[in-house]
C-alpha positions as CSV (number, residue, x, y, z in Angstrom):
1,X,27.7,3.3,6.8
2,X,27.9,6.3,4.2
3,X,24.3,7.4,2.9
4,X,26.1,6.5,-0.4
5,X,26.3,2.9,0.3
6,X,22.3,2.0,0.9
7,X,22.0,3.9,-2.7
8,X,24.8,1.8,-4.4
9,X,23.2,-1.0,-2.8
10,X,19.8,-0.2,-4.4
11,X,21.7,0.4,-7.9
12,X,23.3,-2.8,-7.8
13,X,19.7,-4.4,-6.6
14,X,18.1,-2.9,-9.7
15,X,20.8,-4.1,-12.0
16,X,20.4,-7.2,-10.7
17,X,16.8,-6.9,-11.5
18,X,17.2,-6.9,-15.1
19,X,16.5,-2.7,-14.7
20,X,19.1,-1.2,-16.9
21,X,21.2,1.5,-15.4
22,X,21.4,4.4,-18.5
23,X,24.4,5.3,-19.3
24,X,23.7,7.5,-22.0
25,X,21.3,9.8,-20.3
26,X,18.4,8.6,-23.0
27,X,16.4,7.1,-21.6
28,X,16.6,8.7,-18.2
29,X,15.2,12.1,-20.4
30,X,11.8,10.6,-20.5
31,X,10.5,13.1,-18.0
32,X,12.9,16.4,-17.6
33,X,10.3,16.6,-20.3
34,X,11.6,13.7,-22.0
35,X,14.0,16.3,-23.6
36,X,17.3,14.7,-23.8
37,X,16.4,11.9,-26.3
38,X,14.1,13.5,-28.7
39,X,16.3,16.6,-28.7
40,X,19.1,14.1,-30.3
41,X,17.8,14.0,-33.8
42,X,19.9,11.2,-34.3
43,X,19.3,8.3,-32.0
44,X,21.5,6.1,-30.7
45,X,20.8,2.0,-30.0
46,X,19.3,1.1,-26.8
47,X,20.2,-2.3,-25.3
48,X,17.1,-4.4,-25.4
49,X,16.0,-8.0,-26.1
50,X,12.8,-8.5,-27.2
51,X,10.5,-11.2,-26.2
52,X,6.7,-12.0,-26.5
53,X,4.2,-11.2,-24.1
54,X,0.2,-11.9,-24.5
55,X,-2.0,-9.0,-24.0
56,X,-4.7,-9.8,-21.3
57,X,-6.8,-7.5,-20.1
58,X,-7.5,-7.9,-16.4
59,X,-10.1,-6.1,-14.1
60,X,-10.7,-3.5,-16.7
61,X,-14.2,-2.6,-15.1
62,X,-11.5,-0.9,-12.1
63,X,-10.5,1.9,-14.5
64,X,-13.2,2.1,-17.9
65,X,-12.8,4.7,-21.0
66,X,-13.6,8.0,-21.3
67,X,-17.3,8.5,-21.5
68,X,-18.2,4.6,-22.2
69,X,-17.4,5.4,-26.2
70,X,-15.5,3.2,-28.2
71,X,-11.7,4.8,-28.6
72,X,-10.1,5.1,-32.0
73,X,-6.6,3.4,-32.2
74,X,-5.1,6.4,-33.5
75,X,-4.0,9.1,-35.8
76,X,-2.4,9.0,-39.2
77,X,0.3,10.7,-40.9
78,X,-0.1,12.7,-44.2
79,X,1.0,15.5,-46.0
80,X,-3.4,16.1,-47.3
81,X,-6.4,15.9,-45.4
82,X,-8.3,12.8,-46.1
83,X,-11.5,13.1,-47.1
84,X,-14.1,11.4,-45.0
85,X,-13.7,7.8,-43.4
86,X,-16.0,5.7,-41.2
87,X,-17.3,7.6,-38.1
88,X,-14.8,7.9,-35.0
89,X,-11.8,5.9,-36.8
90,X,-8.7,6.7,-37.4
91,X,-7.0,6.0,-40.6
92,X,-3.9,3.8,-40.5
93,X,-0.1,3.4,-41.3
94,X,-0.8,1.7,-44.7
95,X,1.8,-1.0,-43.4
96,X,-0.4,-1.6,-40.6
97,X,-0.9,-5.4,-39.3
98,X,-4.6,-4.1,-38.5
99,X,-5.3,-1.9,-41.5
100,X,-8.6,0.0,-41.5
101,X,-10.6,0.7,-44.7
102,X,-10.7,4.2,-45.6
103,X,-10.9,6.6,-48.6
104,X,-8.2,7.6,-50.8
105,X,-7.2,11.1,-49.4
106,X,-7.5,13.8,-51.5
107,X,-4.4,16.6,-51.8
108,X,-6.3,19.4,-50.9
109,X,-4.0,22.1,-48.3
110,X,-3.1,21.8,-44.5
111,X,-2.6,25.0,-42.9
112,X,0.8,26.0,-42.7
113,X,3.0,28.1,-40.3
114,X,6.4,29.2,-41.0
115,X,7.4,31.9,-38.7
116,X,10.8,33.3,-39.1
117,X,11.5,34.0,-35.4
118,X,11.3,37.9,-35.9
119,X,7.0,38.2,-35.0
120,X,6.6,39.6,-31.9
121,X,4.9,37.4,-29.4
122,X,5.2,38.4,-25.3
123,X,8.4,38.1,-23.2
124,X,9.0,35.6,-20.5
125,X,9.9,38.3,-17.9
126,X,10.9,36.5,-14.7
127,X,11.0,37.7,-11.5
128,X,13.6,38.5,-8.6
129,X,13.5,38.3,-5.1
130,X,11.9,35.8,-2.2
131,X,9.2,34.3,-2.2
132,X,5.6,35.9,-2.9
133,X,2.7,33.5,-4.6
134,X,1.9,29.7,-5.0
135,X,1.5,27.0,-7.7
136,X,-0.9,24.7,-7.7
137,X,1.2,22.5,-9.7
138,X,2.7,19.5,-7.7
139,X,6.0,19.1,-7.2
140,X,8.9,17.5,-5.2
141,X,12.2,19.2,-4.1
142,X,14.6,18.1,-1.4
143,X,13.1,14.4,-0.9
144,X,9.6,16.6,-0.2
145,X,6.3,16.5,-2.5
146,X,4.5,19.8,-2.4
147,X,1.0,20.0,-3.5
148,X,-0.8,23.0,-2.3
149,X,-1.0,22.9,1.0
150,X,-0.2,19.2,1.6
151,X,3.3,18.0,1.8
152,X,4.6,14.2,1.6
153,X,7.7,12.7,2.3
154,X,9.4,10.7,0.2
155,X,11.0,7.5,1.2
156,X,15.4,8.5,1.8
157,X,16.1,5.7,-0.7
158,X,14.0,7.0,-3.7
159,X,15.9,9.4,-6.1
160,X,13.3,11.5,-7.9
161,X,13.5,12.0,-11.3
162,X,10.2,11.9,-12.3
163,X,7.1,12.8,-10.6
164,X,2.7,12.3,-11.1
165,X,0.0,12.1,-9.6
166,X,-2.0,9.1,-9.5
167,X,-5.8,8.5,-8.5
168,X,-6.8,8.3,-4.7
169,X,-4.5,10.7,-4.0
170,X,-1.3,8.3,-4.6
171,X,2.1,9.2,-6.4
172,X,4.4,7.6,-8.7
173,X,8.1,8.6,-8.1
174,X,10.7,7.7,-10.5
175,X,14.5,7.5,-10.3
176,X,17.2,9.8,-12.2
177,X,19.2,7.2,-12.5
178,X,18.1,4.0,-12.9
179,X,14.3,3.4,-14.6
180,X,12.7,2.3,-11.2
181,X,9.6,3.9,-10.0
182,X,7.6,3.6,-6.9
183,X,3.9,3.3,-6.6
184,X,3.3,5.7,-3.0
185,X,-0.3,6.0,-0.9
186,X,-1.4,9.5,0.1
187,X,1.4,9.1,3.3
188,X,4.2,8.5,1.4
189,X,4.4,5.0,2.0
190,X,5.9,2.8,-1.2
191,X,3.0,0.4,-2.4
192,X,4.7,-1.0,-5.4
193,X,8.0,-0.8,-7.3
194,X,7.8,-0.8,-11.2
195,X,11.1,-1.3,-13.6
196,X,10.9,0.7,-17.0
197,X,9.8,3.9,-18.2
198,X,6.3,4.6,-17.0
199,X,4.1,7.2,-18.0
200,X,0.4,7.9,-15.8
201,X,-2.7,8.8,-17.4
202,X,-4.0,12.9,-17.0
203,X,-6.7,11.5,-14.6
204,X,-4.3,8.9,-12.8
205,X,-6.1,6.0,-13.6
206,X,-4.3,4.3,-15.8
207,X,-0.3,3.2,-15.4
208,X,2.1,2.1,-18.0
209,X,5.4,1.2,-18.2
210,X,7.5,0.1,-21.2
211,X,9.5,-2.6,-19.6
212,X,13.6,-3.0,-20.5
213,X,12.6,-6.4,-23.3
214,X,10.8,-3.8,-25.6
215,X,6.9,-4.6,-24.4
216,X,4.0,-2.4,-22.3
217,X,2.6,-2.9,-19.1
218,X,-0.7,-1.1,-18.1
219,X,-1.6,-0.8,-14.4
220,X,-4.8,0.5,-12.1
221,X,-4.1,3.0,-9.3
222,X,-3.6,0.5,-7.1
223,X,-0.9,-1.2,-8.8
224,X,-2.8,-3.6,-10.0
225,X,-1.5,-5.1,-13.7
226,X,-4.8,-4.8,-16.1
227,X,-2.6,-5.7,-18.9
228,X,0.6,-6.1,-21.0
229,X,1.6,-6.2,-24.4
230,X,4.9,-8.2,-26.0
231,X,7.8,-6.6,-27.8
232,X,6.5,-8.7,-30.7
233,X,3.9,-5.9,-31.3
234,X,6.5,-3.5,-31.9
235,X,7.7,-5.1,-35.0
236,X,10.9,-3.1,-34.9
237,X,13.7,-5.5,-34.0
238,X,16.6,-5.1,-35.7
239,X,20.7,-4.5,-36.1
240,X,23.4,-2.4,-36.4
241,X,22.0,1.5,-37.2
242,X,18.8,0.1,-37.4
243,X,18.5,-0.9,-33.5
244,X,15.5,-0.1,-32.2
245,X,14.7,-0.6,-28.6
246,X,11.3,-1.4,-28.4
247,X,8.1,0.2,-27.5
248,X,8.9,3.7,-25.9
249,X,5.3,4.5,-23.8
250,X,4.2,8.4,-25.2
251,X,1.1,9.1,-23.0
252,X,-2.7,7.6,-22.4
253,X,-5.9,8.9,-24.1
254,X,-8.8,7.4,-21.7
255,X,-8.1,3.1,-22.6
256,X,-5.9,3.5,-25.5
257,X,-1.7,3.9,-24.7
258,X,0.3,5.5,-27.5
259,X,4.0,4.6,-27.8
260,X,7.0,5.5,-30.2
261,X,7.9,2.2,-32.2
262,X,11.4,3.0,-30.5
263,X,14.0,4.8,-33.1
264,X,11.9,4.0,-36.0
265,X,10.3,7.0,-36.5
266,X,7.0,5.9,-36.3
267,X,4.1,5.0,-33.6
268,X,1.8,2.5,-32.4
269,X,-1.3,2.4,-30.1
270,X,-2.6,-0.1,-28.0
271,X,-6.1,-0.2,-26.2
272,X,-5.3,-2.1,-23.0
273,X,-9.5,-2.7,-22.7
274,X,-9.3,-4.5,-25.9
275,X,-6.1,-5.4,-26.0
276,X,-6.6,-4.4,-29.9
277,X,-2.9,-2.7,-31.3
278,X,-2.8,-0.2,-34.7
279,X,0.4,0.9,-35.9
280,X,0.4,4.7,-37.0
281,X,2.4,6.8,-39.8
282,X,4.5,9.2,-37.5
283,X,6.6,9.7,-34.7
284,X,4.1,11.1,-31.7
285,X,6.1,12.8,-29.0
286,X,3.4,13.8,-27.2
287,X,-0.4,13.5,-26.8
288,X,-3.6,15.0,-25.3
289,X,-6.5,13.7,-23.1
290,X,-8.7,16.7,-22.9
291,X,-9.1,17.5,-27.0
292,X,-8.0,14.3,-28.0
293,X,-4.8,15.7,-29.8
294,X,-1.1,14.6,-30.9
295,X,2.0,16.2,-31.5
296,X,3.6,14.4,-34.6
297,X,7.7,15.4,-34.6
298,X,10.4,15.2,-37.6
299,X,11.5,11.9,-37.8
300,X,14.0,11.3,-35.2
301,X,16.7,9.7,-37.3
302,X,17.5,13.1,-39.1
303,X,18.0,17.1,-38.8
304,X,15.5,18.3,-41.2
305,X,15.6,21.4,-43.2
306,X,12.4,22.2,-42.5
307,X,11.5,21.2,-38.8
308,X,7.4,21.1,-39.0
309,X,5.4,19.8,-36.1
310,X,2.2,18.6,-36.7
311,X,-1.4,18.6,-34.8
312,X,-3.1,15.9,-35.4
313,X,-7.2,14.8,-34.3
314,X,-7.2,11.8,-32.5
315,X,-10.8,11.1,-33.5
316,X,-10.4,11.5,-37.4
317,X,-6.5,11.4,-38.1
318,X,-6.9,15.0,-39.8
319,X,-4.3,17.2,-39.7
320,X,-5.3,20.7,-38.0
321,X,-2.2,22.0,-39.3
322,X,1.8,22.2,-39.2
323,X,3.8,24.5,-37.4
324,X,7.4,24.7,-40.1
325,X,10.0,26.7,-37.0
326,X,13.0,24.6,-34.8
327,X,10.5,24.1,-32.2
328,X,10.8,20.8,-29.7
329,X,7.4,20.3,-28.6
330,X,7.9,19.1,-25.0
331,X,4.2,18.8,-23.5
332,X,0.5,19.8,-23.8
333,X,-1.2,22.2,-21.3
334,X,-3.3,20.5,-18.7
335,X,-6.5,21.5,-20.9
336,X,-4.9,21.1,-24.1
337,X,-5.0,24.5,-25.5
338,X,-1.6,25.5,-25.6
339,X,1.8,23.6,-26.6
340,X,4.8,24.0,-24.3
341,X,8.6,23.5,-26.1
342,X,11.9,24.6,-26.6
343,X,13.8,26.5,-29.0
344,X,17.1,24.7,-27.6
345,X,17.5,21.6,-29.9
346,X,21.1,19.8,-29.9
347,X,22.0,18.1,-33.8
348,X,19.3,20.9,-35.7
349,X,20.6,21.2,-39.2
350,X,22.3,24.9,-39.4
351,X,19.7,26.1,-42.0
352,X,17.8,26.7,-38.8
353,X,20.0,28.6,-36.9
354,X,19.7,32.5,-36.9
355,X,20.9,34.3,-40.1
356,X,24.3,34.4,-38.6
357,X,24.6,30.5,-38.3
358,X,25.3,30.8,-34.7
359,X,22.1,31.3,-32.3
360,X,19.1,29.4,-31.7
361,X,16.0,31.1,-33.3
362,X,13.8,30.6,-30.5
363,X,14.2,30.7,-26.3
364,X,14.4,27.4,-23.9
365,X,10.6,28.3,-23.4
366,X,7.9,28.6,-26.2
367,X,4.0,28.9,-25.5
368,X,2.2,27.6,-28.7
369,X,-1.6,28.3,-28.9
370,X,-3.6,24.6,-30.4
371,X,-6.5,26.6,-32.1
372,X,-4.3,28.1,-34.6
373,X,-1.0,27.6,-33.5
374,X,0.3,31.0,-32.7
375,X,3.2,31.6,-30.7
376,X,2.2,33.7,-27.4
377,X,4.9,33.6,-25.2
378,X,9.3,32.5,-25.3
379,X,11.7,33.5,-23.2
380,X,15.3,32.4,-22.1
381,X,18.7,32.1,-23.7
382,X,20.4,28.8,-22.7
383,X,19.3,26.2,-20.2
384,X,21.8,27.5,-17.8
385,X,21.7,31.4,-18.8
386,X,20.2,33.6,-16.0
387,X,16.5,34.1,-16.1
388,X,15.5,31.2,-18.3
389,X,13.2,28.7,-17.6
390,X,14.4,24.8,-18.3
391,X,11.3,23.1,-17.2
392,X,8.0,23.9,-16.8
393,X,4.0,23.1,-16.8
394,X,1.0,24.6,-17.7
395,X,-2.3,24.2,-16.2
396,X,-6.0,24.6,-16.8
397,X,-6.5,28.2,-15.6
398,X,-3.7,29.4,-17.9
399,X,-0.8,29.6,-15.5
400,X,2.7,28.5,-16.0
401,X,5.0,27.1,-13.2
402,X,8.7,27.0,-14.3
403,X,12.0,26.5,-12.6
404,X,13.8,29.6,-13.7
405,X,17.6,29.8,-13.5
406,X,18.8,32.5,-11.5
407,X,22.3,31.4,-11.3
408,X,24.1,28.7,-13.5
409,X,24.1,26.8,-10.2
410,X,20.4,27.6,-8.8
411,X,17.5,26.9,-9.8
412,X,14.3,28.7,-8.3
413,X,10.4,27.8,-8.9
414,X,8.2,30.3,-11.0
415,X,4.2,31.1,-11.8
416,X,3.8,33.1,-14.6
417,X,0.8,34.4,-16.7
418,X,0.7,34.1,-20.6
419,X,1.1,37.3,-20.4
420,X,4.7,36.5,-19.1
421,X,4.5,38.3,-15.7
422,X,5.8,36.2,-12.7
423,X,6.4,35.5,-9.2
424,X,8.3,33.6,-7.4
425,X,6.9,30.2,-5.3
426,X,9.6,28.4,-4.2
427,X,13.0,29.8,-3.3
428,X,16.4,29.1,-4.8
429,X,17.9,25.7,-4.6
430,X,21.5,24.2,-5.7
431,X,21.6,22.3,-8.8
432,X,23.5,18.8,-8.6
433,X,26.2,18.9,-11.0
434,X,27.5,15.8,-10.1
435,X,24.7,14.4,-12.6
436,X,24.5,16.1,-16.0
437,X,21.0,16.6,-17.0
438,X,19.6,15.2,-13.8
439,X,20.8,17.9,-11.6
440,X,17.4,20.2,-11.5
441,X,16.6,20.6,-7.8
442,X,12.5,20.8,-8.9
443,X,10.9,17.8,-10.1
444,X,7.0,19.1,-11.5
445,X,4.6,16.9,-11.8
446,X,3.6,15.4,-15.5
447,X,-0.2,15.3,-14.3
């Protein structure tokens, strides 16, 4: 037997399983830095039925919240800063099912950035040759998980597509292809298979996965399930153009999971000690443990003239301030004071092209700073154009590990500084074009 028969088997196994099998690449994009779907400012409908599940919190004392303090539900969306509201809450999406009382905001100004794309901020300068530092970012390449020293063999069968590390020195390993991931112990060995798009905590505590009917699932390190929360919650079921698929999991701030209300354009979070739920103004794309931060994108469903990014407090629902430049906000440093994205956005409206209609204003890479939202570092031309970086991570001591093109058809692993010197860490490997936009031979770690 082929090796391609055992894997067809497993496909067939997992569509059997009620796992759906993306065909649109959508989905699949959640890691690859989750760039294929929010980079398509218009989204299409994703097949989903939704159903009611009852949140029940289960062996919560495993895991616990950050610090023993009470977590917020979530930030708001407006265009002032409110004035103040009750200590450590949020404010809320006015058509919130758990509204919060708070004070009329006052219009008073947000800090605004609107850089042109002509400023001068540092090159990404890559670098040629072999091999000649080391990353202490994990990640997996040819079936093999590398971190530091260590290295751990993934299971033949598993297709990795996504990649984190999980508490007591476990992984999670998740297919390109179909939305299976596997729970592994420190050997390799698979502990537990989970169906849907999962996303780990910073500290690898905490699990969750939004299942294919549109609900959340929240598990312990051991695989344990603390938790779950029904499609029901969502409140986004609908028709025609406006499908939604569910709840889309976004990332996990200590007990509290926040998750895209699918295609709707706005958010929810859900505090799987509690089991309490709060629906907020704004479509989060990404989110931060270590400053309690959120990214808040354009609304998905259109190509804005002006394509502003917002920073939001997790802790207040203030607005530290907007970022107005064609900037897709990918992921957070590991520490939370820098934002990494792209310049590269499929569907932007023209008006934020180059003068000349024609070129993207900004790289594939661009290094925002949180404090005051500078841009420090950008680099590369297209995805595929020599020298760019198409994925990438940035960790606590500052230093950047991207997979750098150095052909259209190889792909080798980077560390660079922010001061966009690098060297080179892991050699060149083939890209599998067989698979559009799953064919990067480097899989980093989220965590």
């Amino acid at each position: 037997m082929s090796d391609v028969d055992p894997n067809l088997k497993d496909v067939l196994g997992d569509r059997a399983a009620r796992v759906r099998v993306v065909s649109n690449l959508a989905e699949r994009a959640i890691e690859r830095d989750r760039s294929n779907r929010r980079r398509e400012l218009g989204v299409g409908a994703l097949a989903a039925g939704l159903v009611l599940a009852v949140a029940v919190p289960v062996g919560w004392a495993a895991i616990g919240s950050e610090g023993g303090r009470a977590l917020p539900a979530g930030p708001t969306v407006s265009t002032s800063v409110p004035t103040p509201v009750r200590t450590g809450v949020a404010p809320t999406d006015p058509n919130s099912t758990n509204p919060t009382a708070t004070t009329r905001p006052t219009p008073t100004s947000i800090p605004t950035l609107t850089p042109d794309g002509s400023a001068p901020v540092r090159p990404f300068r890559p670098a040629t040759g072999g091999v000649t530092g080391t990353t202490a970012v994990p990640y997996v390449v040819d079936g093999v998980i590398h971190d530091g020293p260590r290295t751990v063999k993934v299971p033949a069968k598993f297709q990795t597509g996504q990649l984190a590390r999980v508490a007591g020195g476990r992984w999670l390993v998740t297919g390109t292809v179909t939305l299976v991931s596997y729970l592994l112990d420190a050997s390799g060995t698979s502990m537990k298979r989970l169906d849907g798009t999962p996303k780990v905590s910073s500290d690898g505590t905490v699990i969750v996965v939004g299942d294919d009917r549109g609900g959340l699932a929240a598990y312990d390190a051991e695989g344990r399930q603390i938790a779950t929360l029904g499609a029901k919650a969502c409140q986004c079921a609908g028709t025609g153009a406006q499908y939604s698929p569910g709840l889309v999991p976004v990332g996990i701030v200590g007990s509290t999971v926040y998750a895209q209300r699918g295609s709707l354009g706005s958010s929810l979070s859900w505090d799987v000690g509690t089991g309490k739920t709060q629906r907020i103004a704004g479509h989060i794309t990404a989110v931060d443990a270590a400053q309690r931060t959120a990214v808040i994108a354009p609304d998905p469903n259109t190509a804005p003239k002006d394509y502003c990014n917002e920073l939001r407090d997790l802790d207040t629902g203030l607005t530290r301030w907007r970022l107005c430049a064609p900037i897709l906000i990918r992921s957070f440093s590991s520490d939370g004071s820098y934002l990494l994205g792209t310049g590269t956005i499929d569907g932007i409206d023209p008006s934020q092209l180059s003068a000349d209609g024609k070129r993207f204003r900004y790289g594939t890479l661009v290094v925002v700073r949180t404090s005051d939202a500078a841009l420090v570092l950008q680099g590369g031309t297209d995805p595929s154009g020599k020298g760019s970086p198409s994925t990438y991570r940035l960790g606590g001591d500052s230093a950047l590990t991207a997979q750098v093109a150095v052909t259209p058809s190889q792909r080798n692993l980077q560390r660079c500084t922010l001061d966009g010197v690098c060297e080179v860490v892991a050699p060149a490997r083939p890209r599998n074009t067989d698979i559009p936009d799953a064919d990067e031979p480097y899989v980093l770690s989220s965590n």
